[in-house]
C-alpha positions as CSV (number, residue, x, y, z in Angstrom):
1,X,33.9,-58.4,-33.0
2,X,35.9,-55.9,-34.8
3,X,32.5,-53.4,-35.5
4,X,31.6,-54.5,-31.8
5,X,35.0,-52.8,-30.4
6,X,34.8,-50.0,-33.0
7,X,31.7,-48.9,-31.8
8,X,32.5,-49.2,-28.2
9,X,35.2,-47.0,-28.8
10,X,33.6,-44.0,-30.6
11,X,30.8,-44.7,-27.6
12,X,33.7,-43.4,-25.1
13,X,34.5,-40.7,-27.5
14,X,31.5,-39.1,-27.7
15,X,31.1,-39.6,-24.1
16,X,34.5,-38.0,-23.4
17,X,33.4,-35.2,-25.7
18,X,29.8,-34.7,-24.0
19,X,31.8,-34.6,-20.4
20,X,34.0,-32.2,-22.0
21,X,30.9,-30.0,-23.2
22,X,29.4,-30.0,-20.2
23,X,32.6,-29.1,-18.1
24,X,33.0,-26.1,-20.5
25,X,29.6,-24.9,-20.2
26,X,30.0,-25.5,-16.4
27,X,32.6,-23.4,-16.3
28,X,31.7,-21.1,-18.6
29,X,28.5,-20.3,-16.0
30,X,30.6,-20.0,-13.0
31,X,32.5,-17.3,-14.5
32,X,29.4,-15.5,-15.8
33,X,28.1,-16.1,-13.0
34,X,24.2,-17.5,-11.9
35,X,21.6,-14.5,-12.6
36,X,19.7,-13.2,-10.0
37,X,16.5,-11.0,-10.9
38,X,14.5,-8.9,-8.2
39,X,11.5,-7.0,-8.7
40,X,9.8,-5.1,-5.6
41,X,7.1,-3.1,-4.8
42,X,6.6,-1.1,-1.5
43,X,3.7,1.3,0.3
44,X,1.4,-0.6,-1.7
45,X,-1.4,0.4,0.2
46,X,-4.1,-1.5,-0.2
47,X,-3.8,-0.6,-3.9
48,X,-5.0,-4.4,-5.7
49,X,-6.4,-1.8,-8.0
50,X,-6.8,2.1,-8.7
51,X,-9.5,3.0,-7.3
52,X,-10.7,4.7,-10.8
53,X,-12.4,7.9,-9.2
54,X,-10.8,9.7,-11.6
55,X,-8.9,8.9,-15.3
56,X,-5.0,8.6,-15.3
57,X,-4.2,6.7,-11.9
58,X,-1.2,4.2,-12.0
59,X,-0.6,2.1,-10.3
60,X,-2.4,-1.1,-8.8
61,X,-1.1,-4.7,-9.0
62,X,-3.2,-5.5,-11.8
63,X,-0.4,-3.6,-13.9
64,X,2.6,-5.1,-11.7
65,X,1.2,-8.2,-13.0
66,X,0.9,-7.4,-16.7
67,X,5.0,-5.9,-16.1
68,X,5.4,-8.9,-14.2
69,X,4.2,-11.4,-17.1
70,X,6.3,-10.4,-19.6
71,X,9.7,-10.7,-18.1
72,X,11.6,-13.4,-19.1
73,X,12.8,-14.9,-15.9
74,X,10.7,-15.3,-12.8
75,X,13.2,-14.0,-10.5
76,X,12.6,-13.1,-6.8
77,X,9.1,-10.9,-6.0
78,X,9.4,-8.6,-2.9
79,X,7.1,-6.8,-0.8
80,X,9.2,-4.1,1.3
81,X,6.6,-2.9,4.1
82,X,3.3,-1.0,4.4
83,X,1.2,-2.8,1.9
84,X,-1.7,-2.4,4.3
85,X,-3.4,0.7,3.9
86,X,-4.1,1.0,7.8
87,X,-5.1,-0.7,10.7
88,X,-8.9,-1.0,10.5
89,X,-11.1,-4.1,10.6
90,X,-11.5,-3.5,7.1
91,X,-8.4,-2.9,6.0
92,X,-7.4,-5.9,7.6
93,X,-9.9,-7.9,5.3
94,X,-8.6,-5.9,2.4
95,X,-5.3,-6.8,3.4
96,X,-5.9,-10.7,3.0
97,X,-7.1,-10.2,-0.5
98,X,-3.9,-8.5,-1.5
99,X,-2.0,-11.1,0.1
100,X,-3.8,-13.8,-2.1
101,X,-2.8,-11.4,-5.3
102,X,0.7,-11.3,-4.3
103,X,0.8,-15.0,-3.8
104,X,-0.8,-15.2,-7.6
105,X,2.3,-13.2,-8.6
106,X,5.0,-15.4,-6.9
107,X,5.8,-12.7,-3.9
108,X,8.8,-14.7,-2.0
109,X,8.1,-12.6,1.3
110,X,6.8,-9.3,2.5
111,X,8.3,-7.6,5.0
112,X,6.4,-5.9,8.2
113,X,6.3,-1.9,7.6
114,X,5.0,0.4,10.5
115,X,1.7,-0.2,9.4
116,X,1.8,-3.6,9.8
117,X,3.5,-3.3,13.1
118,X,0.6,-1.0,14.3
119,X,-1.1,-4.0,14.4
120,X,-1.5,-6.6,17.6
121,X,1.1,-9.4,17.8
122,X,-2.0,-12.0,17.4
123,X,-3.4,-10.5,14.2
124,X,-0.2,-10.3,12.4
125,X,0.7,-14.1,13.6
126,X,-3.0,-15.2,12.2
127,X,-2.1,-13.1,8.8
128,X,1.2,-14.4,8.6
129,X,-0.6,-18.3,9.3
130,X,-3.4,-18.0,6.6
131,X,-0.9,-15.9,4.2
132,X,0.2,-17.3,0.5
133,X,2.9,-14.8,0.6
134,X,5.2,-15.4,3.9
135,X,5.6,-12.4,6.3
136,X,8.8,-11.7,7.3
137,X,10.6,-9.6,10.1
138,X,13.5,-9.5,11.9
139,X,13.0,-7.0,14.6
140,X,9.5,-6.8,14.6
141,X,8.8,-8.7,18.4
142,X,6.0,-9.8,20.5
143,X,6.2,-7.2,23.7
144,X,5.7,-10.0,26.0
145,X,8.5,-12.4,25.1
146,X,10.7,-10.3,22.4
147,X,10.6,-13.4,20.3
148,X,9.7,-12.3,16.5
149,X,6.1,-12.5,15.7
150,X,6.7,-13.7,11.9
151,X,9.7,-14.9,10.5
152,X,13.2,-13.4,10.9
153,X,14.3,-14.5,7.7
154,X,13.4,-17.0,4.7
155,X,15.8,-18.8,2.4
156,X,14.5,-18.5,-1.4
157,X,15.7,-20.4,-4.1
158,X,15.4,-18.7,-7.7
159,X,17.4,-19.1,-10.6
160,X,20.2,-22.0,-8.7
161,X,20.5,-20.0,-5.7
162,X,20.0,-19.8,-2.3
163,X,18.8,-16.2,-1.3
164,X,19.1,-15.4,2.1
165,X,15.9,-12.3,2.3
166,X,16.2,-10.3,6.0
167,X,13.3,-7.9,6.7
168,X,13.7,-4.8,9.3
169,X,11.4,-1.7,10.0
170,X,12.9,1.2,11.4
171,X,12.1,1.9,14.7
172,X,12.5,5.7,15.7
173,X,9.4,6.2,13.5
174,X,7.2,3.5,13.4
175,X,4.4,3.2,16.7
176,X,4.1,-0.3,17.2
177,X,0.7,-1.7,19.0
178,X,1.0,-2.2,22.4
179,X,1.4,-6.1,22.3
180,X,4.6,-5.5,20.0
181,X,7.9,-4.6,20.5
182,X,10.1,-2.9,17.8
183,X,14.2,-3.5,18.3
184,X,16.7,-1.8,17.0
185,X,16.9,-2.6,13.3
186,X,21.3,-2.9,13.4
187,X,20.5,-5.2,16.6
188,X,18.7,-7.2,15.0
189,X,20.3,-7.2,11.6
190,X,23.5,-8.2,14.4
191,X,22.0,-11.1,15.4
192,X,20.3,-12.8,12.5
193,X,23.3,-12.3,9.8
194,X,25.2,-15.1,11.0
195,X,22.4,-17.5,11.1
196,X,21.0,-16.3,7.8
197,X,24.3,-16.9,6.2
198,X,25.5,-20.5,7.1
199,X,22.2,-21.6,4.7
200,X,22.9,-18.8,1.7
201,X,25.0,-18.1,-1.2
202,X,24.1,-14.6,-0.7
203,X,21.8,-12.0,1.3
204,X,19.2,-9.4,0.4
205,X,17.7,-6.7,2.8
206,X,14.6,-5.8,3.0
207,X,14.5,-2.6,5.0
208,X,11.6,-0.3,5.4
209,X,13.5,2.8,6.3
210,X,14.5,6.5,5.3
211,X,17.1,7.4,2.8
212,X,19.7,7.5,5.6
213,X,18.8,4.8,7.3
214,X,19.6,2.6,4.2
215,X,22.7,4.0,3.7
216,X,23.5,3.5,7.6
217,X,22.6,-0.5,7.3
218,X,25.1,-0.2,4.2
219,X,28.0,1.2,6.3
220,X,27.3,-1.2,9.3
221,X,27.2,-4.6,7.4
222,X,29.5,-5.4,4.6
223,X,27.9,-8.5,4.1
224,X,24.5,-7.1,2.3
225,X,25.3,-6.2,-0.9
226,X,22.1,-6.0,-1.9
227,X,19.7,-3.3,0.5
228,X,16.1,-3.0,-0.9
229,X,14.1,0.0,0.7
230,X,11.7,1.5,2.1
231,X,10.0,4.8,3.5
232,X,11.4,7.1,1.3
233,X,10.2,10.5,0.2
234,X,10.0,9.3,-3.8
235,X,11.4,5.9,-5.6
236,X,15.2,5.8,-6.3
237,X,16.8,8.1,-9.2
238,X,19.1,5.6,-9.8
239,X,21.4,2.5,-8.0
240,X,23.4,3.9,-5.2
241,X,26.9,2.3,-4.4
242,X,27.5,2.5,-0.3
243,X,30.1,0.7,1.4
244,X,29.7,-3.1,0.0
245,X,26.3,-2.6,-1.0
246,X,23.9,-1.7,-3.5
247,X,20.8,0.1,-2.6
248,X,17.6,0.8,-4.5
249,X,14.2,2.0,-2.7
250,X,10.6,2.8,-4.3
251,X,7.4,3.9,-3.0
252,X,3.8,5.3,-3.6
253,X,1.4,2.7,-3.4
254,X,2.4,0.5,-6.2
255,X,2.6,3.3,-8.7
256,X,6.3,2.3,-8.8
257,X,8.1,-1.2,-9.4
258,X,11.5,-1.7,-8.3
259,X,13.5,-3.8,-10.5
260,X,17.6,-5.1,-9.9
261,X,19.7,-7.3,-12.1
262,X,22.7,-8.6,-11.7
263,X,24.8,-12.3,-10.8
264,X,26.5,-14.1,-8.6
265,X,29.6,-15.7,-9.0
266,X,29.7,-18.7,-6.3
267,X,33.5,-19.2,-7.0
268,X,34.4,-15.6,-5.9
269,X,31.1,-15.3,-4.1
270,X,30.5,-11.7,-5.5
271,X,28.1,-9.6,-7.2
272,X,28.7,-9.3,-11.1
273,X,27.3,-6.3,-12.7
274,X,24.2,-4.8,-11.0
275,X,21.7,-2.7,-13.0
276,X,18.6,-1.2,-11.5
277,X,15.4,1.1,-12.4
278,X,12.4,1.7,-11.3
279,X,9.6,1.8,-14.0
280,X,6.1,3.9,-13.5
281,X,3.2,2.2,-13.7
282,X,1.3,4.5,-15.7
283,X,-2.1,3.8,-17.0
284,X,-1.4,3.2,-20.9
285,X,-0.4,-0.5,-18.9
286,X,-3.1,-3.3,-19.2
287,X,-5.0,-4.6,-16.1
288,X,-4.8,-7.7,-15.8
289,X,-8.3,-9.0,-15.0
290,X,-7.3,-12.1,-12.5
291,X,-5.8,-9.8,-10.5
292,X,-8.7,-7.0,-10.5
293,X,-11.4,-9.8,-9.7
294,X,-9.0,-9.7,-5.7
295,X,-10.3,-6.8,-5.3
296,X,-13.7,-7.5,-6.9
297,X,-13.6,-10.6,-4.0
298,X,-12.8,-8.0,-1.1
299,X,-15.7,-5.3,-2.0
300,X,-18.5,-8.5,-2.0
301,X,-17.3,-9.3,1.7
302,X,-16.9,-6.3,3.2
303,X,-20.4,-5.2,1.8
304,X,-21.7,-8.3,4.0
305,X,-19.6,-7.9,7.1
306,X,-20.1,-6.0,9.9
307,X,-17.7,-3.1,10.6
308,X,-16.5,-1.1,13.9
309,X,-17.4,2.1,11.6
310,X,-20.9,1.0,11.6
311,X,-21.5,2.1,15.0
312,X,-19.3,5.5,14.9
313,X,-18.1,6.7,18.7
314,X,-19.7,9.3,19.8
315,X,-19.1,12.1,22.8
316,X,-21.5,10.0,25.1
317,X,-18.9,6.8,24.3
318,X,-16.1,9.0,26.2
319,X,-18.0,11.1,28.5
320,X,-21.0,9.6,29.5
321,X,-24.3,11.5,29.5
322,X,-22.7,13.9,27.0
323,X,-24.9,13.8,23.5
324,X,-23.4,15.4,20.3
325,X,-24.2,18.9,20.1
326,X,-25.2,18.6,16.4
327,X,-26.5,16.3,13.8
328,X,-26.7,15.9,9.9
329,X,-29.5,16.8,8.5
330,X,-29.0,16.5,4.9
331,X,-28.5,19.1,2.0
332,X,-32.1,19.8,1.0
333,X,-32.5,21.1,4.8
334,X,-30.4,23.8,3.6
335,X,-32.1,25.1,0.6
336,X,-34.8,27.1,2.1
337,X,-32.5,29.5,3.2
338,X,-29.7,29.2,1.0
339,X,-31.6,28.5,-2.4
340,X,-28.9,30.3,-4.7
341,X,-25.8,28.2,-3.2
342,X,-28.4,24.6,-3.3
343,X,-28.9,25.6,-6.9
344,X,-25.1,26.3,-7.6
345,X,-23.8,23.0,-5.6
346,X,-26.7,21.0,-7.7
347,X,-24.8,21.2,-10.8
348,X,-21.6,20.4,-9.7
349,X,-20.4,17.2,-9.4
350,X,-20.2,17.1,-5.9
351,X,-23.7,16.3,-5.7
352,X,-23.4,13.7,-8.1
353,X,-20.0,12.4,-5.5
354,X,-21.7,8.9,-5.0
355,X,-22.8,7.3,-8.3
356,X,-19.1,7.2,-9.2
357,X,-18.7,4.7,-6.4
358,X,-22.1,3.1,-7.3
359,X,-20.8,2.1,-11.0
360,X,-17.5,0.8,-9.8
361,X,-19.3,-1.0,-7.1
362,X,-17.4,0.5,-4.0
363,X,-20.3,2.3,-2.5
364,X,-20.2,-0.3,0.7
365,X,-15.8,0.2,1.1
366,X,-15.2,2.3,3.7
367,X,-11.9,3.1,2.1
368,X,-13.7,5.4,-0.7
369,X,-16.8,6.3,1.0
370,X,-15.6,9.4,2.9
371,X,-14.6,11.4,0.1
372,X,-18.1,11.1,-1.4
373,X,-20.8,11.1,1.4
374,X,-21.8,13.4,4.5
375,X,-20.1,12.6,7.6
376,X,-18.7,9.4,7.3
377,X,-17.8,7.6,10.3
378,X,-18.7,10.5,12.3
379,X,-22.1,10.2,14.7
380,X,-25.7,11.2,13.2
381,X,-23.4,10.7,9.6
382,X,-23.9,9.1,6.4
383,X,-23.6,4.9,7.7
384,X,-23.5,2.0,5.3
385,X,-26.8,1.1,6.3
386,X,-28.7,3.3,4.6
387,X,-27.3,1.9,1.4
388,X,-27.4,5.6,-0.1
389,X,-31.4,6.4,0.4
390,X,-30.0,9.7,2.5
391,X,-26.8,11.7,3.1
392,X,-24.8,10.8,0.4
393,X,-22.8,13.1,-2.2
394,X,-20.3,15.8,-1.3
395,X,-23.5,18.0,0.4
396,X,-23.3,21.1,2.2
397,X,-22.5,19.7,5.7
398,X,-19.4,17.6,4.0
399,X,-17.5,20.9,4.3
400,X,-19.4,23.0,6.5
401,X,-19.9,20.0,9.3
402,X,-22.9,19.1,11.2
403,X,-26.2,21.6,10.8
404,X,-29.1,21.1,13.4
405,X,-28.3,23.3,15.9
406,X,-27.8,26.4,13.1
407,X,-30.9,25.2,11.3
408,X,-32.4,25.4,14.7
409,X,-31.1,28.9,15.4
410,X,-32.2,30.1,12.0
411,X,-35.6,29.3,12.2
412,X,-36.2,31.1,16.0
413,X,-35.1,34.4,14.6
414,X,-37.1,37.1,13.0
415,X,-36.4,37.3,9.2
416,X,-33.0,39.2,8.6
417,X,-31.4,39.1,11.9
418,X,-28.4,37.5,12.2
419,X,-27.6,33.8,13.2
420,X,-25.4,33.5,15.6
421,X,-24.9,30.1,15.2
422,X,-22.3,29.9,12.5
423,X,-21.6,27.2,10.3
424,X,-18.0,26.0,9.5
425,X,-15.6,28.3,7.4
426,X,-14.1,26.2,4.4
427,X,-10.8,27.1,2.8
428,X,-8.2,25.2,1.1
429,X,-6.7,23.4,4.0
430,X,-10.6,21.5,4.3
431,X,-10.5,20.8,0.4
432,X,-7.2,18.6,0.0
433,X,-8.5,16.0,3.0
434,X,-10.3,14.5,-0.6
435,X,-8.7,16.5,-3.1
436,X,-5.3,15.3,-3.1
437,X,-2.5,13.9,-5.6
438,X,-4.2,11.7,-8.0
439,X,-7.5,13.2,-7.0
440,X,-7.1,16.6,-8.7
441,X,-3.6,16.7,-10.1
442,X,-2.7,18.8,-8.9
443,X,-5.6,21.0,-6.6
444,X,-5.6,24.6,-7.0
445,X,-7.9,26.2,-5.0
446,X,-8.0,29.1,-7.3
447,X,-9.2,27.1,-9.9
448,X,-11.4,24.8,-9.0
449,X,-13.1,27.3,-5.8
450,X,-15.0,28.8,-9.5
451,X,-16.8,25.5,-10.0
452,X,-18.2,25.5,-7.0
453,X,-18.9,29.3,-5.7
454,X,-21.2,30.2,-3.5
455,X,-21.8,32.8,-1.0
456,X,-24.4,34.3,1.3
457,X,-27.6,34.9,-0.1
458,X,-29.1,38.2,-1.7
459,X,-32.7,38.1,-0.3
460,X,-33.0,35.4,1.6
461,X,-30.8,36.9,4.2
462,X,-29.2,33.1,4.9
463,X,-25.7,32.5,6.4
């Protein structure tokens, strides 16, 4: 009875002493407070991958999701706007890929940029329906009734607490479709706060907006200490301090990945230290495969689906009865005059501008085939359908447009008199429509215009 009493008692003791351990440690989190991790991308552009035209790109989610892997907490993943590249069928399909690689990478929500809203009220309510990744907006309305097409606002639990996410898109600068309605971000942000807070320990914004337009949300609503941005001409320097609120924005098409750390302390219900960076995703980072094969998935569809930029508009589509007053004919139509500047363009690698998208297996995505075919998109141009058998490369008519009717003129004139029907004039302003940040890093006219001179012929008395 005696041992039966004894060990009863030393039972309660070391139950006392486990209570005792866990009320410590209990309190001991409360006043350190219950982390809160946030990593965000924004403008991601279509960008699942780099497009690998050229060597060095960063960027693409396959390295977000090598960054993402090695983190030791999961934290909360945030898309802040304009991860569509545009508003095309195709980018559209593109668009639904991304959204499945997001949702691989535990995105919470992804907030409506201006491209999204440029699309119609029904396509973003089918995206948002068939998305992994919710879509979230708080002024982003249907015209017709001025109810929100997506969500307002979601409620995320990560690490023990209840995150309140708002998404707004400024509206001075974005051109919504017709069947959507953009309000006033601070009106909406006035009207969905309250709601947003009665089921939240604390709120983050989600606001695709300027540098100013950040720090104005700041100064209107003390109760977002946490602003995540947005349109911005580069990614943050460094955490900004405005009002109440801490604000931290990237950009550029996933070559950038937001990342903020801090706590909150649900006794005091405040913010302990917040750090923040933004890290470059530069190409020494691993792809990571699962993600790449998204993108792998996206170029097999939209080889087999039919595309409004199969049939191109032409003049007769706006005016009727009007045909185009030129065609494409091709590059090898031009070297019978011009045999010095065929000669010099065949060893450059613009006529070599397509294989690159044959080995990466892009040759059908309209996203990449402009930049390396003749007159893409454009009537009598280069279409998918000829599945590269004519008009591909960067050729002669790629710069100096469209050349029936001055192949015509040329050949009803006596040898050495002049053409009057002039081709194009190319100078630097034509060259950076392709050759652009990444794509030539940087372009300088003055040095690349020597890989590719040409001029008027000697003898042959060409223009």
């Amino acid at each position: 009875m005696r041992r039966f009493l004894l060990a009863l008692v030393l039972a309660a003791g070391g139950l006392a002493a486990g209570w005792h351990f866990l009320k410590h440690r209990s309190a001991t989190a409360e006043a350190a407070g219950l982390p809160l991790d946030i990593w965000f991308t924004c403008e991601t552009n279509g960008r699942i991958e780099p497009c690998g035209c050229f060597s060095g790109q960063y960027g693409g989610l396959t390295r977000v999701s090598t960054v993402l892997a090695s983190v030791p907490r999961p934290g909360l993943k945030l898309e802040i706007g304009n991860a569509i590249a545009g508003g095309e069928d195709y980018h559209i399909l593109q668009f639904r890929y991304l959204l499945e690689a997001q949702g691989r990478l535990g995105y919470a929500a992804l907030n409506l940029g201006s491209r999204e809203a440029s699309l119609s009220a029904e396509s973003l309510r089918s995206l948002a329906k068939d998305s992994p990744v919710p879509l979230i907006s708080a002024n982003v309305l249907d015209a017709a009734t001025r109810r929100p097409v997506v969500e307002p606002w979601r409620v995320v639990e990560t690490g023990g607490l209840r995150v309140g996410v708002i998404g707004v898109v400024h509206s001075s600068r974005t051109e919504p479709h017709k069947s959507v309605h953009i309000e006033d971000a601070f009106e909406a942000l006035r009207r969905v706060i309250p709601a947003v807070k009665e089921g939240s320990d604390l709120l983050v914004c989600m606001a695709f907006t300027d540098e100013s337009g950040l720090a104005g949300i700041a100064r209107a609503f003390y109760e977002l200490p946490i602003i995540l941005g947005g349109d911005v001409r580069q990614p943050s320097q460094s955490l900004e301090r405005v009002n109440q609120s801490w604000i931290l924005a990237t950009t550029n098409e996933s070559r950038a990945l937001g990342e903020l750390h801090t706590s909150w302390n649900p006794r005091t219900k405040s913010l302990g230290p917040v750090t923040g960076e933004i890290t470059l995703m530069r190409d020494s980072i691993p792809e990571d495969p699962v993600i790449a094969a998204f993108s792998s998935d996206y170029r097999r569809e939209v080889r087999s689906t039919k595309l409004d930029i199969d049939r191109p508009r032409t003049d007769q589509d706006l005016i009727p009865g009007v045909e185009p007053s030129a065609s494409y004919l091709g590059s090898e139509a031009c070297a019978g005059c011009h045999p010095s500047a065929y000669a010099s363009w065949s060893k450059t690698q613009h006529a070599h501008a397509f294989d690159s998208l044959v080995r990466k297996d892009s040759d059908a995505d309209p996203s990449c085939i402009a930049c390396h075919v003749v007159g893409f998109g454009e009537p009598g141009g280069y279409q998918r359908s000829l599945k590269g058998e004519r008009l591909v490369h960067v050729g002669c008519e790629s710069c100096h447009g469209p050349g029936s009717e001055h192949v015509t003129a040329r050949v009803s004139v006596a040898p050495g008199e002049e053409v009057f029907q002039k081709m194009r004039p190319v100078g630097p302003g034509f060259c950076v429509q392709c050759h652009h940040g990444e794509f030539s890093r940087p372009f300088r006219y003055d040095a690349f215009w020597p890989l590719i001179e040409h001029g008027k012929e000697v003898k042959a008395g060409g223009d």
